[in-house]
N, CA, C and O of each residue as an XYZ file, in Angstrom:
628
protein
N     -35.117     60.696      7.961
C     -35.371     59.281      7.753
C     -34.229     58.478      8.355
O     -33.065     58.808      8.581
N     -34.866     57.353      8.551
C     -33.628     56.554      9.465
C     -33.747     55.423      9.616
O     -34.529     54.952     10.442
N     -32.695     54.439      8.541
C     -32.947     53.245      8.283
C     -32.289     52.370      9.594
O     -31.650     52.814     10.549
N     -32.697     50.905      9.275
C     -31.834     49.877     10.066
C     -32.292     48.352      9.667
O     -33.429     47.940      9.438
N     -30.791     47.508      9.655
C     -31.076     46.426      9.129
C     -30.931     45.691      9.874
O     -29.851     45.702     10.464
N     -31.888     44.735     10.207
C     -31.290     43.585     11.372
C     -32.426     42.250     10.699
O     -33.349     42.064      9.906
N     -31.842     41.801     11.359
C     -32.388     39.761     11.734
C     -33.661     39.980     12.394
O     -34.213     40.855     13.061
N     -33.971     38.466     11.791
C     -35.575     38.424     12.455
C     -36.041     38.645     13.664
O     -37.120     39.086     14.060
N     -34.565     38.084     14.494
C     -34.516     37.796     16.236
C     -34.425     39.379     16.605
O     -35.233     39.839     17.412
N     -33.425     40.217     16.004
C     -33.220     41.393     16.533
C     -34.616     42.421     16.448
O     -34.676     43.503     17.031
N     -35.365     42.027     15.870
C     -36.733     42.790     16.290
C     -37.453     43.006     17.190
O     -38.042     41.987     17.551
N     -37.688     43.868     17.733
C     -38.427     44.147     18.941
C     -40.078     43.455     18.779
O     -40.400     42.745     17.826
N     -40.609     43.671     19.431
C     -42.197     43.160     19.401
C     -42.805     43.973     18.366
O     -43.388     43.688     17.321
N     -42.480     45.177     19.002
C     -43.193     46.173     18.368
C     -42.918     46.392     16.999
O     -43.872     46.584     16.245
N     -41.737     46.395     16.551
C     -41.157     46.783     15.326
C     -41.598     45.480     14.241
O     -42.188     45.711     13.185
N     -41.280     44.332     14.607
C     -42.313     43.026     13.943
C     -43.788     43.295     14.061
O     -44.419     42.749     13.156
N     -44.379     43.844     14.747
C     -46.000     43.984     14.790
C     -46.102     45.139     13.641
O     -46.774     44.822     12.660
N     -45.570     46.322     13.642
C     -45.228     47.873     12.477
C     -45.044     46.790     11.205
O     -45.993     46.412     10.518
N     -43.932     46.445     11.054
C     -43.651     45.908      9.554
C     -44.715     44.724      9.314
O     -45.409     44.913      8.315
N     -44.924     43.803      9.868
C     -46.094     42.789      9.624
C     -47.446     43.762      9.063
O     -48.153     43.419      8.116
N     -47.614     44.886      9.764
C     -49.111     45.324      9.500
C     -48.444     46.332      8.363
O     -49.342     46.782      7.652
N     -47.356     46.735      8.049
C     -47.325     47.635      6.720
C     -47.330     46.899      5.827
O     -47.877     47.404      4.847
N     -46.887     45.656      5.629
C     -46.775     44.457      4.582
C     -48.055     43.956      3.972
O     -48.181     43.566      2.811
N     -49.091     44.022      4.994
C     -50.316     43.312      4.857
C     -51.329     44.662      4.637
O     -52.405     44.604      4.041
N     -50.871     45.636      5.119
C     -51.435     46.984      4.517
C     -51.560     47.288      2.625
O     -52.405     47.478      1.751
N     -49.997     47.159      2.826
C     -49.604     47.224      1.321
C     -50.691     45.905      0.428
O     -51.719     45.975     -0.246
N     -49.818     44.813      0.867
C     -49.971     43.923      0.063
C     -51.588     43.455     -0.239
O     -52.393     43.732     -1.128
N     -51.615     42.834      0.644
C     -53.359     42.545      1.623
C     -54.624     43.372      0.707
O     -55.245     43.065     -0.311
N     -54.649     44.471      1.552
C     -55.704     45.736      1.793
C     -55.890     46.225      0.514
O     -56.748     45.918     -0.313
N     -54.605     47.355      0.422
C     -54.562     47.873     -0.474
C     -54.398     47.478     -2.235
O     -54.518     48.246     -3.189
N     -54.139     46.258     -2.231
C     -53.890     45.665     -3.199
C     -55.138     44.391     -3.348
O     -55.050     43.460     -4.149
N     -55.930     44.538     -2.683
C     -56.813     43.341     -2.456
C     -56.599     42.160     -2.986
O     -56.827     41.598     -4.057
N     -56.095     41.912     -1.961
C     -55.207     40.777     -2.696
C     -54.542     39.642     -1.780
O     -53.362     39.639     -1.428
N     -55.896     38.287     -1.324
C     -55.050     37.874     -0.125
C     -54.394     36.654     -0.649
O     -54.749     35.953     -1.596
N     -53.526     36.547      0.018
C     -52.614     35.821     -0.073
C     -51.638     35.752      0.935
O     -51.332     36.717      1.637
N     -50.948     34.189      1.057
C     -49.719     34.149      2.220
C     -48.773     34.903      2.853
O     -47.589     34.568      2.860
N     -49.192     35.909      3.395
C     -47.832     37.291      3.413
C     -46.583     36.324      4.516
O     -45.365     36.297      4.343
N     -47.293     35.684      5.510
C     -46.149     35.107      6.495
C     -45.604     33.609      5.336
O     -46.124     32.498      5.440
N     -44.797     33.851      4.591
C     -44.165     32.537      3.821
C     -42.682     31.589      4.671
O     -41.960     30.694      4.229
N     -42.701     32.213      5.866
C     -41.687     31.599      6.628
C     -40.044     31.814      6.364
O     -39.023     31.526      6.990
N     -40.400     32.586      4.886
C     -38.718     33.641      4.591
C     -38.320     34.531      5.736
O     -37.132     34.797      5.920
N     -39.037     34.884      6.319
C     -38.893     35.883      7.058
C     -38.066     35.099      8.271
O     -37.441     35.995      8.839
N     -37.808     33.953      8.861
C     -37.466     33.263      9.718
C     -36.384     32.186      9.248
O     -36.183     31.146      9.876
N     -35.747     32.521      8.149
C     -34.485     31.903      7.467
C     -33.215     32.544      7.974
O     -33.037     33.760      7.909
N     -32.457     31.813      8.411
C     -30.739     31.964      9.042
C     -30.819     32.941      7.291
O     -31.407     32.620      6.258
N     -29.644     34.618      7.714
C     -29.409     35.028      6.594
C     -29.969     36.210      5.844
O     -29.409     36.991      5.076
N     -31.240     36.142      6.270
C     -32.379     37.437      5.917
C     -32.179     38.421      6.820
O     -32.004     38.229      8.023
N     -32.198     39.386      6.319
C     -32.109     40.858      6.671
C     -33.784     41.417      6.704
O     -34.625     40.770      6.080
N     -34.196     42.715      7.515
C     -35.089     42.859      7.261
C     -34.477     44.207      7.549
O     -33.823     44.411      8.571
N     -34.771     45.399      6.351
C     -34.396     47.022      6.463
C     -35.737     47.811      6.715
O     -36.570     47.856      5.810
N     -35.974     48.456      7.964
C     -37.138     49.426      8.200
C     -36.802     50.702      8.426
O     -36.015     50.971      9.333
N     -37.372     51.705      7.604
C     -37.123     53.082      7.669
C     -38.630     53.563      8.441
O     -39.842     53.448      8.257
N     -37.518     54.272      9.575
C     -38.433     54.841     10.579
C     -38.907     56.752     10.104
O     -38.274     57.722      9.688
N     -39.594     56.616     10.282
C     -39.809     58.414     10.781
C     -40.385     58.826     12.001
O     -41.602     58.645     11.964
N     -40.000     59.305     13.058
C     -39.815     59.812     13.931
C     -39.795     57.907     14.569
O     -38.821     57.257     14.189
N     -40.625     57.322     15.283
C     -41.258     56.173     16.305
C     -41.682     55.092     15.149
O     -41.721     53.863     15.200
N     -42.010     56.083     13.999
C     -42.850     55.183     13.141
C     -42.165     54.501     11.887
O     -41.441     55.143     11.126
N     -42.428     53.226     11.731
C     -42.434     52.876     10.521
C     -42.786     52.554      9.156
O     -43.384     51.535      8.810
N     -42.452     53.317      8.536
C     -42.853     53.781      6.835
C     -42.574     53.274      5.787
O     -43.096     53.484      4.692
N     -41.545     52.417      6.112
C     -41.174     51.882      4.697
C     -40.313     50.330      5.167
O     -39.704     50.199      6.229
N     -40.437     49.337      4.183
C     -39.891     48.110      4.495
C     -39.185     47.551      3.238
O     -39.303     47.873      2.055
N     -38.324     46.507      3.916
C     -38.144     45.268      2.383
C     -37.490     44.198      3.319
O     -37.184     44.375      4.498
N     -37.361     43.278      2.725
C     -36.547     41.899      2.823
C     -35.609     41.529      1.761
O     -35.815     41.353      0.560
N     -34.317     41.433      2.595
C     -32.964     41.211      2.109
C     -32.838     39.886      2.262
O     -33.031     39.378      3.367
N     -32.497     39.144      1.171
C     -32.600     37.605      1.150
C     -31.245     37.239      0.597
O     -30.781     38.013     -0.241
N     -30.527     36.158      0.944
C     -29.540     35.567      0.736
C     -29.630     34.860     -0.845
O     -30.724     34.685     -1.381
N     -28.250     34.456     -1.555
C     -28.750     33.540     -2.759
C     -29.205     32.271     -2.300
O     -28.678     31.624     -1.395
N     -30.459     31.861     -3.129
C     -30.855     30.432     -3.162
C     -32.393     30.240     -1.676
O     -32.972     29.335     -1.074
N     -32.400     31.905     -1.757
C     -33.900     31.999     -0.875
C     -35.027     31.657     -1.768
O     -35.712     30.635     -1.775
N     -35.102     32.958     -2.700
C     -36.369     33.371     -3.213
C     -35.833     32.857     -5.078
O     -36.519     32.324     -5.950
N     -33.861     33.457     -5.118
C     -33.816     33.316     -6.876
C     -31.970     32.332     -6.502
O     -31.558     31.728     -5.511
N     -31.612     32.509     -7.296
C     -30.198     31.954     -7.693
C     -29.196     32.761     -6.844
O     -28.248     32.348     -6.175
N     -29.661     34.058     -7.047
C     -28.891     35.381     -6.348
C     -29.649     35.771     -5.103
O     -30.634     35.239     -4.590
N     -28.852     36.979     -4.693
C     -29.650     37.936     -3.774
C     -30.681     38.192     -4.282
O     -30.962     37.856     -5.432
N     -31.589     38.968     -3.359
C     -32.689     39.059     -3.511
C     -33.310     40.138     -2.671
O     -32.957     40.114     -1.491
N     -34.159     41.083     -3.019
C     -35.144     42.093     -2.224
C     -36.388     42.170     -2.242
O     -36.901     42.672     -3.242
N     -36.989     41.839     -1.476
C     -38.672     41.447     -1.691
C     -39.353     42.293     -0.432
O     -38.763     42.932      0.439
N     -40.673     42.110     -0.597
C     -41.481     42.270      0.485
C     -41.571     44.369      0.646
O     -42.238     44.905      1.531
N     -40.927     45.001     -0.184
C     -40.973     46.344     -0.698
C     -42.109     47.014     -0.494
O     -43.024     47.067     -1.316
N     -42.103     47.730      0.963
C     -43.470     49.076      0.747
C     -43.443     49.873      1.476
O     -42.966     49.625      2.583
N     -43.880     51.020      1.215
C     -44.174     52.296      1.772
C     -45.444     52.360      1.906
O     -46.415     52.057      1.212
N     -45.180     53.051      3.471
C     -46.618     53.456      3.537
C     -47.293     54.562      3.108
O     -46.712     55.639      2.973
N     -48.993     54.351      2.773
C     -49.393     55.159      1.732
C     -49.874     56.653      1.714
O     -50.307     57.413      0.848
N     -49.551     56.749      3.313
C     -49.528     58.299      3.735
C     -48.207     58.855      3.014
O     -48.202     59.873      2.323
N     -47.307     58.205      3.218
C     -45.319     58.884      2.770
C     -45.126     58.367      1.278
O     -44.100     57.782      0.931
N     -46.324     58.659      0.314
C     -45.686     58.063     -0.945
C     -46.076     59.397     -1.454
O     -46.795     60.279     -0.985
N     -45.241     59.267     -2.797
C     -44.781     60.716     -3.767
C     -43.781     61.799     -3.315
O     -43.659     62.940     -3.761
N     -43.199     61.282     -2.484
C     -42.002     62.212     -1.668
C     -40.563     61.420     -1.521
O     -39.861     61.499     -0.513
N     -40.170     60.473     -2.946
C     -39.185     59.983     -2.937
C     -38.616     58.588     -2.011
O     -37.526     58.017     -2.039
N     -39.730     58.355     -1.282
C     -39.426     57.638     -0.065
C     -38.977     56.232     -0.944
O     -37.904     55.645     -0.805
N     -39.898     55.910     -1.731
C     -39.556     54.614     -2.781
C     -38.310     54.515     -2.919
O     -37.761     53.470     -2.569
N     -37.867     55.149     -3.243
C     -36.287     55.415     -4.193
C     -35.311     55.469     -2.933
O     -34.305     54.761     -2.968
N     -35.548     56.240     -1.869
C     -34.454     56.048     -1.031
C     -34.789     54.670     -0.082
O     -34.063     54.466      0.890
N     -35.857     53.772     -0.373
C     -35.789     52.299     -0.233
C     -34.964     51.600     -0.927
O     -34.166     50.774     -0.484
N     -35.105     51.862     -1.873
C     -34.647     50.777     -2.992
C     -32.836     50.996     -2.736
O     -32.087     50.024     -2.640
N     -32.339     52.474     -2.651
C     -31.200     52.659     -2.480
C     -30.456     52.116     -1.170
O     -29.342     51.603     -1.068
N     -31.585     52.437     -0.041
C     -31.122     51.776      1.006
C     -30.773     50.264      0.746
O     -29.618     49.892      0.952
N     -31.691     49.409      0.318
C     -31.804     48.087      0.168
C     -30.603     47.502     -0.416
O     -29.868     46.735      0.206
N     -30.371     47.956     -1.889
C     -28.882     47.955     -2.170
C     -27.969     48.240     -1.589
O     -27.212     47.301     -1.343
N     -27.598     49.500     -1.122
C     -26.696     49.217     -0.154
C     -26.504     48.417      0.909
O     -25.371     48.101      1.273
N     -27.766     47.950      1.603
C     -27.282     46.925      2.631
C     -27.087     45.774      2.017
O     -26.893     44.738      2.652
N     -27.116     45.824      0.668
C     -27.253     43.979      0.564
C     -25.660     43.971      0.061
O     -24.960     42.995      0.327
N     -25.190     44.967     -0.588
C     -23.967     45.002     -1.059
C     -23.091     44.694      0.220
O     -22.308     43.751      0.103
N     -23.126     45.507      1.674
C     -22.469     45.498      2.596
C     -22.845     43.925      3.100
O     -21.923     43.114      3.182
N     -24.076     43.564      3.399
C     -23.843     41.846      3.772
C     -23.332     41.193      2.783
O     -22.476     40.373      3.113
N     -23.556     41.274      1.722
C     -22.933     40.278      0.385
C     -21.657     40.864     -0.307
O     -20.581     40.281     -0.446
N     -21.902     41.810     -0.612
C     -20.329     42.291     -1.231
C     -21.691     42.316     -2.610
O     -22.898     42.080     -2.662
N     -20.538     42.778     -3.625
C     -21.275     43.291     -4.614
C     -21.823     41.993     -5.342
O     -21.024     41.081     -5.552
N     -22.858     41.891     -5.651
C     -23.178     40.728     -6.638
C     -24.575     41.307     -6.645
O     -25.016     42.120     -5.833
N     -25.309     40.693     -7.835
C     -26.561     40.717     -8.972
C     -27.396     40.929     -7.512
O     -27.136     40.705     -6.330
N     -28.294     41.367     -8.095
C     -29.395     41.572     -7.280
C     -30.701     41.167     -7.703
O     -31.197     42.119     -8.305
N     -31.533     40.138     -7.664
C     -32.838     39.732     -8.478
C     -33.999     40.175     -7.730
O     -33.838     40.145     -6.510
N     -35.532     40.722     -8.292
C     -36.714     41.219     -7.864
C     -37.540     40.757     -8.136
O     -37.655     40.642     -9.356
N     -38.579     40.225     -7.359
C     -39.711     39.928     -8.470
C     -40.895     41.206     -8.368
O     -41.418     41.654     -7.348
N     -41.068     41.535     -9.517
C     -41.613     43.434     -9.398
C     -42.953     42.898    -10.069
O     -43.132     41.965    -10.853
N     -43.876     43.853     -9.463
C     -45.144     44.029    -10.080
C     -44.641     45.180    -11.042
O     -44.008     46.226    -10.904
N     -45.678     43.945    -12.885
C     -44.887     44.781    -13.711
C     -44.736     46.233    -14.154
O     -43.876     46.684    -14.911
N     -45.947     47.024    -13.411
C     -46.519     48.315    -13.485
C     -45.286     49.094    -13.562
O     -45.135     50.070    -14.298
N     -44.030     48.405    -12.416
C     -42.923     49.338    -11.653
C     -41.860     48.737    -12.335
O     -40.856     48.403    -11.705
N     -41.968     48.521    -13.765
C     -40.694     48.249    -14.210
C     -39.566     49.309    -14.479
O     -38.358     49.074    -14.428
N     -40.261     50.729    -14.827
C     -39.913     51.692    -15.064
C     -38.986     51.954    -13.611
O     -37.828     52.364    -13.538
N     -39.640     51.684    -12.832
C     -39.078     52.368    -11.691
C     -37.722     51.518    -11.371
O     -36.603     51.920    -11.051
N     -38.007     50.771    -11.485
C     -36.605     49.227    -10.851
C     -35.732     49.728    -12.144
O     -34.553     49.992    -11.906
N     -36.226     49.894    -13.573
C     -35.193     50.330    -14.248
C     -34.201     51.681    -13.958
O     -33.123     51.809    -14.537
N     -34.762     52.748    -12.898
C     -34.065     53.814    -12.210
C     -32.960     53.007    -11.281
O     -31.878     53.581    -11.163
N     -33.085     51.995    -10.745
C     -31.904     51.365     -9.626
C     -31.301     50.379    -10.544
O     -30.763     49.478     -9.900
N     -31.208     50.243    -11.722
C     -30.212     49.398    -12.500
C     -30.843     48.073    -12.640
O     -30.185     47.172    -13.160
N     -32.493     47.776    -12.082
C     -32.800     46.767    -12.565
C     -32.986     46.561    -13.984
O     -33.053     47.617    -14.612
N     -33.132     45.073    -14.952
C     -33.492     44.967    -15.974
C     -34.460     44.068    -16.303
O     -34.267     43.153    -15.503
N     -35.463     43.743    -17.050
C     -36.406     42.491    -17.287
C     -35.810     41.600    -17.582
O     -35.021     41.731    -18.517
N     -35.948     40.186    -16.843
C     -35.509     38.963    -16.959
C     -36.282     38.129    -17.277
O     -35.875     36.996    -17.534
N     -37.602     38.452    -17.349
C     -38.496     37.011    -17.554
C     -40.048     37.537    -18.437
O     -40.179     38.714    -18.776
N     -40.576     37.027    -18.576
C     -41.487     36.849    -19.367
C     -43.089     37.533    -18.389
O     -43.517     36.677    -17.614
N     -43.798     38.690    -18.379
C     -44.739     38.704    -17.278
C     -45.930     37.157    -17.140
O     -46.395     36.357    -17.952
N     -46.024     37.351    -15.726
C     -46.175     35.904    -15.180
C     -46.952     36.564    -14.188
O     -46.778     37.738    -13.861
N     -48.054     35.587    -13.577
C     -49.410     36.328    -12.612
C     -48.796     35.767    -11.482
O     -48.382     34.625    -11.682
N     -48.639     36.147    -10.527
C     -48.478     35.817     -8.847
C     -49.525     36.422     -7.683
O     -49.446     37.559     -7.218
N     -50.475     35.459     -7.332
C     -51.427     36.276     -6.700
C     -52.226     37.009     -7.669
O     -52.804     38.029     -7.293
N     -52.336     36.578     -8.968
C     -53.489     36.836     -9.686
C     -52.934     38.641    -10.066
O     -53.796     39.415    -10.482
N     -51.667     39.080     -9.899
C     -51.107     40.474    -10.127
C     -50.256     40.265    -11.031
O     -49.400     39.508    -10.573
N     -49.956     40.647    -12.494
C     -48.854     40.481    -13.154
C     -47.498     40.666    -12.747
O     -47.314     41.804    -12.315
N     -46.298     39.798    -12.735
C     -44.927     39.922    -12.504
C     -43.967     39.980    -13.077
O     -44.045     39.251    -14.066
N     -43.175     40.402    -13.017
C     -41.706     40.243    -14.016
C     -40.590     39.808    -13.041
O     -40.882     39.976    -11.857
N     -39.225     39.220    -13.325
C     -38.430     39.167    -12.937
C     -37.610     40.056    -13.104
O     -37.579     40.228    -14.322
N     -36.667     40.981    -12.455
C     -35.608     41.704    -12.730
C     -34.683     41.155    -12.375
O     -34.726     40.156    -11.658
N     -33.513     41.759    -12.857
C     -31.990     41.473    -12.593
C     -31.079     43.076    -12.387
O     -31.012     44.038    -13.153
N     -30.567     42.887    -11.259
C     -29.467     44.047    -11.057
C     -28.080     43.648    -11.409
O     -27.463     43.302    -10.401
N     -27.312     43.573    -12.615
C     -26.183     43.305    -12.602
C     -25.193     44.097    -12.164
O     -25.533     45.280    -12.194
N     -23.898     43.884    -11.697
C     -23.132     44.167    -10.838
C     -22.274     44.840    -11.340
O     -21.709     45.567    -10.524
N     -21.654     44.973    -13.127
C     -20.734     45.465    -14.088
C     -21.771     46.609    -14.922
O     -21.321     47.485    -15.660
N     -23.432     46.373    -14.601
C     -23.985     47.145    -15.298
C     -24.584     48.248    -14.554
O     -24.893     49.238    -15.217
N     -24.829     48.260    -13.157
C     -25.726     48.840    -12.125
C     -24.884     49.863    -12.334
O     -25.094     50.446    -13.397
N     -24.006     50.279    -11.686
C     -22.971     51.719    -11.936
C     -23.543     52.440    -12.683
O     -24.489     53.139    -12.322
N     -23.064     52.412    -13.920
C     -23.750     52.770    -15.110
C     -25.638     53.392    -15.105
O     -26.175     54.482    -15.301
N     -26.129     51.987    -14.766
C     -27.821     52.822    -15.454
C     -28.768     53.160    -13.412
O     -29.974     53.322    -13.228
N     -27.705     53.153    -12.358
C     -28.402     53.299    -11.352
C     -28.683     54.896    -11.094
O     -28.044     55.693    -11.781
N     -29.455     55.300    -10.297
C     -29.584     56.842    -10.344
C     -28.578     57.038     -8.687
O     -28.366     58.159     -8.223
């Protein structure tokens, strides 16, 4: 596996055409569920976008957001694997990747999610915690998480 984080600009054609159609795969399709996937975050001075390749291909995504994008804090959104490479850990070494790059652009500070609430369990494996009350987005239940920065150590795997 073989991650990389870059800017909106630093994307190739191709590699924006891969992550656009895994996003809308995920989100879209598989989740039936339409709604705005292009929200224009993606084209903010500041955002990171991390894609894990396997071999040519890309399998897994997220969006690294600056504070005062999406929450107060950092932020990781836009989270998916594709659904051929799921049950083989790939999730988890997203989520790990993701943190680490956001720590290296930001330095250590909170990390906020907005998680479909199904995967609270799971965000609770990377030191997330419930912050908010579940709330429908796109008609899908949500929660807010929080990664704190004195607590993540501690409950991250």
């Amino acid at each position: 596996m073989q991650w990389e984080c870059v800017t909106f600009e630093q994307l190739s054609v191709q590699q924006l055409y891969e992550m656009l159609k895994l996003r809308v795969d995920v989100f879209v399709v598989e989740q039936n569920c339409p709604y705005p996937e292009l929200d224009n975050k993606d084209l903010i001075d500041g955002v990171y976008h991390l894609i894990g390749f396997q071999k040519d291909e890309i399998i897994a995504c997220a969006r690294l957001l600056p504070d005062g994008v999406s929450y107060e804090t950092i932020s990781i959104g836009r989270i998916a694997t594709k659904q051929t490479h799921r049950g083989n850990g790939l999730g988890h070494q997203l989520m790990q990747s993701a943190i680490e790059h956001s720590q290296t652009i930001w330095g250590e500070s909170n990390i906020t999610i907005g998680a479909q609430a199904h995967l609270e369990a799971f965000y609770n494996q990377h030191g997330f915690i419930k912050s908010s009350e579940v709330y429908l987005e796109d008609d899908i239940p949500h929660i807010d998480m929080i990664r704190h920065v004195d607590e993540a150590n501690i409950s991250a795997i």
